[in-house]
C-alpha positions as CSV (number, residue, x, y, z in Angstrom):
1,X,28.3,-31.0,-0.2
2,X,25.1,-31.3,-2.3
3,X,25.7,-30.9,-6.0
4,X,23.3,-28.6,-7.8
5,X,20.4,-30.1,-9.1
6,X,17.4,-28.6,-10.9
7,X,15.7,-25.9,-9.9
8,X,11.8,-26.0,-8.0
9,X,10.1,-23.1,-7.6
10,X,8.3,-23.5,-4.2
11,X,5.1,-22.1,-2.8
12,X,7.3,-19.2,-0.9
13,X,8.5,-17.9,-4.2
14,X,12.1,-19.3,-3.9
15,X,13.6,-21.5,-6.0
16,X,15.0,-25.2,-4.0
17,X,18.0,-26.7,-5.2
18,X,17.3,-30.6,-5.0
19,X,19.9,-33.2,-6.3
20,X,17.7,-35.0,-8.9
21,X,14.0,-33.4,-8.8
22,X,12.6,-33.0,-11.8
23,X,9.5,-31.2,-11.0
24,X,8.1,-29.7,-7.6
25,X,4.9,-30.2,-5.8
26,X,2.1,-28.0,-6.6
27,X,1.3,-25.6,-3.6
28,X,-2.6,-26.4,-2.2
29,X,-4.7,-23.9,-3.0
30,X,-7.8,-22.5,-1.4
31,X,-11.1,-22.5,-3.2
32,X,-10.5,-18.4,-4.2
33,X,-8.0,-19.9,-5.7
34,X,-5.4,-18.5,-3.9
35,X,-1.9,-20.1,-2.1
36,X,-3.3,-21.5,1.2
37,X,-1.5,-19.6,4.0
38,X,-1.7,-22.2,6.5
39,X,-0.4,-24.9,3.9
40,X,2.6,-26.7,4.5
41,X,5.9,-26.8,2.5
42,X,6.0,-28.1,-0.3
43,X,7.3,-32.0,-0.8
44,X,9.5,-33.6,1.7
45,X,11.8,-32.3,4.7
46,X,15.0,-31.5,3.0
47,X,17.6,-32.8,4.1
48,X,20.4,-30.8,6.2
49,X,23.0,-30.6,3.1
50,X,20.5,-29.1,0.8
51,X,20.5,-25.6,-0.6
52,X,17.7,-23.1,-1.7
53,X,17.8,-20.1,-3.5
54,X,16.0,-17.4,-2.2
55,X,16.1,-15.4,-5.2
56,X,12.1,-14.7,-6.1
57,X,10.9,-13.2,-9.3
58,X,7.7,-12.3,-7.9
59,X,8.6,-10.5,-5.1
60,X,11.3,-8.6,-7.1
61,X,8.6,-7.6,-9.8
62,X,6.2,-6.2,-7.1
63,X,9.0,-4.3,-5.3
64,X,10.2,-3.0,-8.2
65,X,6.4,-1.8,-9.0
66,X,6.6,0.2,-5.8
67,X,9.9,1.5,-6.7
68,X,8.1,2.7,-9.9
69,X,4.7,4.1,-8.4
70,X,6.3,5.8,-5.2
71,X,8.6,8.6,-5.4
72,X,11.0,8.7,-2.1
73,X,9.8,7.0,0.5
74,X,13.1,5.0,1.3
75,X,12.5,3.6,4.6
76,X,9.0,2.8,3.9
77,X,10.2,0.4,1.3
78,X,13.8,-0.8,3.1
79,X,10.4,-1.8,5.7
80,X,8.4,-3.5,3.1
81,X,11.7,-5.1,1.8
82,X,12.5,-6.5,5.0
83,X,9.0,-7.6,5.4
84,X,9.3,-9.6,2.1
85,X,13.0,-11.2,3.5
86,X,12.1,-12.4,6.8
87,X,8.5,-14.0,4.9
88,X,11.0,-15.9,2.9
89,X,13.2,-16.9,5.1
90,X,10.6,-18.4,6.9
91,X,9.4,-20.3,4.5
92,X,12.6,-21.7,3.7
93,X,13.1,-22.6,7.0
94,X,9.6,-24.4,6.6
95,X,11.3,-26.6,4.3
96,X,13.9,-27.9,6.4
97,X,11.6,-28.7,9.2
98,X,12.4,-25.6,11.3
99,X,9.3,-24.8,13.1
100,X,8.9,-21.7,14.2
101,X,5.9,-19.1,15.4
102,X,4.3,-17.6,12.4
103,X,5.3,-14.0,12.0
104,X,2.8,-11.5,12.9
105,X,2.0,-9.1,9.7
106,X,-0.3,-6.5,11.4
107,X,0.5,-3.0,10.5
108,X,0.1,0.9,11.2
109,X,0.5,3.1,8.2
110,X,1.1,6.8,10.2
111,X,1.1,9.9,7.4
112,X,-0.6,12.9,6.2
113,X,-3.0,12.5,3.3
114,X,-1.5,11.4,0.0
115,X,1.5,9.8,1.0
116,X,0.8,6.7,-0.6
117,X,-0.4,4.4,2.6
118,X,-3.0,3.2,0.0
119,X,-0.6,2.0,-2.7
120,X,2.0,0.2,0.1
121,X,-1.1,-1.1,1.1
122,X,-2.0,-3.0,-2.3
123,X,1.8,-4.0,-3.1
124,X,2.2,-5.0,0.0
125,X,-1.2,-7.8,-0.3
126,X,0.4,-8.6,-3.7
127,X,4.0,-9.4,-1.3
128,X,2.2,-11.7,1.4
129,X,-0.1,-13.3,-1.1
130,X,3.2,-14.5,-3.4
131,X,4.6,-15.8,-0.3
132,X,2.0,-17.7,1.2
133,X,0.9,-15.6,3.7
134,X,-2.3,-14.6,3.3
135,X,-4.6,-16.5,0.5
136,X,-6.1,-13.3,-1.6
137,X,-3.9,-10.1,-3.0
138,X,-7.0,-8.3,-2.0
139,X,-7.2,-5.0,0.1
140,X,-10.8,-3.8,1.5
141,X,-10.5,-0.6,2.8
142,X,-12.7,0.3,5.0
143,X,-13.7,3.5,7.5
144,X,-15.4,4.0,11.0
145,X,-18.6,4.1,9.2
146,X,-18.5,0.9,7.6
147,X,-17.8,-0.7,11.1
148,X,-19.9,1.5,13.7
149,X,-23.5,1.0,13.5
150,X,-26.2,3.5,14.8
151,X,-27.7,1.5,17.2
152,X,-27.4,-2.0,19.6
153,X,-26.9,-4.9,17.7
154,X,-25.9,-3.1,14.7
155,X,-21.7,-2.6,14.9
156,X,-20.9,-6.0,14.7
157,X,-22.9,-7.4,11.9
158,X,-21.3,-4.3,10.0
159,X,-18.1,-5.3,11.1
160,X,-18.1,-8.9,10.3
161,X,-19.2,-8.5,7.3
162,X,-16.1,-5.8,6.9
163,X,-14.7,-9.0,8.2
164,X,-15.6,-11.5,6.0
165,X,-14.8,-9.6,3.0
166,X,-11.5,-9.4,3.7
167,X,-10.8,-13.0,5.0
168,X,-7.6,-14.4,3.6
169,X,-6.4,-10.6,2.6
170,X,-5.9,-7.4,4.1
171,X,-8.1,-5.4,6.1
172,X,-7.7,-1.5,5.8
173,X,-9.0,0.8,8.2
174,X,-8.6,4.3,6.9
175,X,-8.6,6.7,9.5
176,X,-8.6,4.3,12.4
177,X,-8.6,6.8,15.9
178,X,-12.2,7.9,14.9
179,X,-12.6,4.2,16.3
180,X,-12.2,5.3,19.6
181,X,-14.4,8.0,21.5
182,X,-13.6,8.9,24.6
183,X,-15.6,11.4,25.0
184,X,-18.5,9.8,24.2
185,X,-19.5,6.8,26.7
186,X,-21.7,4.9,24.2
187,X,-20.2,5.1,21.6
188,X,-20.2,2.0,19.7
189,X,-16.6,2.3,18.4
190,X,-15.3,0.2,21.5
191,X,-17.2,-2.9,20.3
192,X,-15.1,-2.7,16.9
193,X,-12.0,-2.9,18.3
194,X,-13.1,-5.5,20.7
195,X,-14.1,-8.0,17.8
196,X,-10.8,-6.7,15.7
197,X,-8.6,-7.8,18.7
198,X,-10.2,-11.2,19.0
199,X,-9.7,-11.7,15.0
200,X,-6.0,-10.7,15.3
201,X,-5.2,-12.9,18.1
202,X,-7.1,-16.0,16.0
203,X,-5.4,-14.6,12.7
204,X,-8.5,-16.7,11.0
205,X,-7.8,-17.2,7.2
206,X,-4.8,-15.5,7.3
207,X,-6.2,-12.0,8.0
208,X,-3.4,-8.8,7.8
209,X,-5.1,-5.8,9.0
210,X,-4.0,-2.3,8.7
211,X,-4.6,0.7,10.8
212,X,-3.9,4.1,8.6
213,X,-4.3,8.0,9.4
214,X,-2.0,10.8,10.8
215,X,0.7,10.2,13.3
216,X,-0.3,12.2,16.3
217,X,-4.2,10.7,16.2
218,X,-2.9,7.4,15.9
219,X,-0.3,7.7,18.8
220,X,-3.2,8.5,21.0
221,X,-5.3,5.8,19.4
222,X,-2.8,3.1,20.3
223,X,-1.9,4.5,23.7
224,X,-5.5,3.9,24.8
225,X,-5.6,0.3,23.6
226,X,-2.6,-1.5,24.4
227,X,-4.3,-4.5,23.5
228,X,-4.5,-3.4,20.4
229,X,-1.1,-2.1,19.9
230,X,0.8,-5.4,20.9
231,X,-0.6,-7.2,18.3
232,X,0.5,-4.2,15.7
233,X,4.2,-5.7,14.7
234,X,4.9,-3.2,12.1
235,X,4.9,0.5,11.9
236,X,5.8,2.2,8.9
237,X,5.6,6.3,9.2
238,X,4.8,7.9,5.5
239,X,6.4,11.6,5.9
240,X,5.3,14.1,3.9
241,X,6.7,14.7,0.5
242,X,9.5,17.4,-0.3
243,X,8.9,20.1,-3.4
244,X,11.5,18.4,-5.7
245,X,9.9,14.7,-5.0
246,X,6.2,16.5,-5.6
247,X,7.4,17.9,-8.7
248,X,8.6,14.2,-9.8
249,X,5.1,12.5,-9.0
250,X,3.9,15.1,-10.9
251,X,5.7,14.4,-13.9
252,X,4.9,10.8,-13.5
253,X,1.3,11.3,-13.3
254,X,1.4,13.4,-16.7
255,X,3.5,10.1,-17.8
256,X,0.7,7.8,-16.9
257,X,-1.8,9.8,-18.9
258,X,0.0,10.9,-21.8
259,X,0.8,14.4,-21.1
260,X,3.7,16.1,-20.6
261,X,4.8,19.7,-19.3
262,X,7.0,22.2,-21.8
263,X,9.5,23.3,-19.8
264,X,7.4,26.6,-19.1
265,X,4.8,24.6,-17.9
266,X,7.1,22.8,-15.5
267,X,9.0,25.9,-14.5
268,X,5.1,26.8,-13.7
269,X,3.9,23.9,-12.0
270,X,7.1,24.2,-9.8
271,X,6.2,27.4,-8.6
272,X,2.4,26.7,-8.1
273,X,3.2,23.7,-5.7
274,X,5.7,26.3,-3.6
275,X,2.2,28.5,-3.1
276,X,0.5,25.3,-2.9
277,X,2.1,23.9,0.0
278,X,1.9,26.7,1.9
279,X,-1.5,26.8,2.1
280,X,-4.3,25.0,4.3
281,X,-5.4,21.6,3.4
282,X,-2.6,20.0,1.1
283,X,-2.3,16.7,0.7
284,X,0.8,15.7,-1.1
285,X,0.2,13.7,-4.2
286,X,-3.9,13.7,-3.7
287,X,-3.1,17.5,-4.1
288,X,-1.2,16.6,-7.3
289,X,-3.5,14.7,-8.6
290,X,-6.6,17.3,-8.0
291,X,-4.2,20.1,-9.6
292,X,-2.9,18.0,-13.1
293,X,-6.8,17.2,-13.5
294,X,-7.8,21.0,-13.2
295,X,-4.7,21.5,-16.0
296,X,-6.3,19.8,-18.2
297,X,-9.6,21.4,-17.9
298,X,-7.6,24.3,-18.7
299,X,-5.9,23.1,-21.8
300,X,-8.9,21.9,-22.9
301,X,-10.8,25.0,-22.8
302,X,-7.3,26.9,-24.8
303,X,-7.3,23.8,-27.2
304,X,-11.1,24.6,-28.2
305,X,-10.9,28.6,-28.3
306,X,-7.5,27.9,-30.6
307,X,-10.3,27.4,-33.6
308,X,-7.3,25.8,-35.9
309,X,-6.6,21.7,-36.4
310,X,-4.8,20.5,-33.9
311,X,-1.7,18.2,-34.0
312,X,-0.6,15.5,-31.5
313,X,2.1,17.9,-30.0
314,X,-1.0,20.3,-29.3
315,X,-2.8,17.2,-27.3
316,X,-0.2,16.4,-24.8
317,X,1.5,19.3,-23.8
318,X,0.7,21.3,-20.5
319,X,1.7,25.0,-21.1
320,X,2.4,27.7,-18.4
321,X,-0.9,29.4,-19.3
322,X,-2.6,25.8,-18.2
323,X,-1.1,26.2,-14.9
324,X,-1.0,29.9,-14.3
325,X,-5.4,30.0,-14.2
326,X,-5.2,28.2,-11.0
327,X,-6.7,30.2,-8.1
328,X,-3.0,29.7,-6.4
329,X,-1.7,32.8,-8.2
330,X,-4.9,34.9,-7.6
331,X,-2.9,36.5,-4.8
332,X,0.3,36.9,-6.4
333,X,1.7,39.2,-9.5
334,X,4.8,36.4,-9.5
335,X,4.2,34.3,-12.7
336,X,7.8,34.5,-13.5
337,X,9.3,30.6,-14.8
């Protein structure tokens, strides 16, 4: 048995136990600067008695972001945490000569609006950029109008360049179905996925891209391209976000911004997202968002009319009365906490 040695951290974001290494090798990098996806291990073969250590302190800081940004959302992340396992298991096997097909990263994010397929989306570049993957932590997002042009010879010059920007990161199509037309014989959506199909099977620069919108658009997106779909290895489903977890985001975002609800103005803001959610056109945390912003309007406005110096207490606390002007209650008499 191999006797443990001093620790190299490698390009994979492992650390390799190697009997009498002082230093590793440096990992090539690109001219963005970034670790080259398509570079090879670093140093020698090691040989069959050697160990590595898995353990990654980069990968466990950017899960543990996620954890921290994203209320709920367990099997989401039990997907992105296998995601970040198998990625380092490869590379590890990399290391001891075991050659194998490189895993295919492209995804489909399916979820109602402001589940957080944006923010997976960016902590999930950081994952596959820290493990070699892919040579920029970079999302472009991008919709059917940054890809469809107007006219012939217009879509794919728009959608190379789309392209382009995204070489060596991810590629994130918001919204994805309104690629495909049916109805509509010339529509020029059919070229996009045409070029996107023949990037994914080259997997130039190390490109990940990501197909994002609701769940029953996008099962009828990929049903008509089964091209398309093959190449998609990973589908992660974003449901929509209970009253208790909505009520935690909230209080997260207030966090962020150095606010904070009385317990009033919680018992307040609980209620309003009850009427909230039951009415057309929510979208989870975006909705959130939209109302905490429209709080502070309102706090503003009581903070002004108060005509009296105001303390620090007076500047970050959300009261009932900032929540109960919302248009929500305008049908309602029930302002109780």
């Amino acid at each position: 048995m191999v006797t443990e040695g001093s620790r190299d951290t490698s390009p994979g974001g492992f650390r390799m136990y190697r009997p009498g290494a002082a230093n590793g090798s440096a990992s090539p990098r690109d001219p963005d600067g970034g670790a080259s996806a398509a570079a090879p291990p670093s140093g020698p073969v090691l040989e069959d008695d050697a160990l590595l250590d898995l353990s990654a302190d980069l990968v466990d800081s950017t899960l543990a972001r996620l954890d921290a940004e994203l209320v709920g959302l367990a099997a989401v992340k039990g997907r992105v945490r296998e995601i970040a396992a198998l990625l380092l298991v490869e590379r590890a096997r990399e290391r001891f000569g075991l050659e194998s097909a490189r895993p295919t990263m492209h995804m489909s994010f399916t979820g109602g609006p402001g589940t957080g397929k944006t923010t997976v989306a960016l902590r999930m570049a950081e994952l596959l950029h820290t493990l070699g993957y892919i040579r920029k932590p970079k999302v472009h997002s991008v919709t059917r109008d940054d890809l469809v042009g107007q006219f012939i010879g217009h879509t794919a010059p728009k959608t190379k360049e789309a392209l382009n920007r995204a070489a060596g990161g991810v590629l994130f199509i918001d919204e994805a179905y309104y690629l495909f037309r049916p109805e509509n014989e010339r529509d020029y959506g059919q070229e996009v996925i045409e070029i996107l199909l023949q990037e994914m099977e080259a997997e130039r620069a190390g490109l990940v891209v990501i197909f994002a919108g609701y769940p029953d658009r996008m099962e009828t997106f990929f049903s008509a391209n089964p091209g398309l779909s093959s190449r998609v290895a990973h589908h992660l489903e974003f449901p929509d976000y209970s009253h208790d977890e909505l009520l935690s985001i909230a209080e997260l975002m207030t966090a962020e911004l150095n606010f904070a609800f009385d317990a009033d103005g919680r018992a307040a803001f609980a209620k309003y997202l009850e009427l909230r959610m039951a009415r057309p056109r929510f979208a989870n945390a975006r909705s959130v968002r939209n109302a905490l912003d429209r709080c502070r309007l309102r706090q503003a406005k009581r903070l002004v009319e108060l005509h009296r110096p105001l303390g620090r207490a007076d500047l970050v606390t959300l009261t009932a009365a900032d929540v109960y002007g919302s248009s929500v209650f305008a049908d309602t008499h029930d302002r109780s906490p």
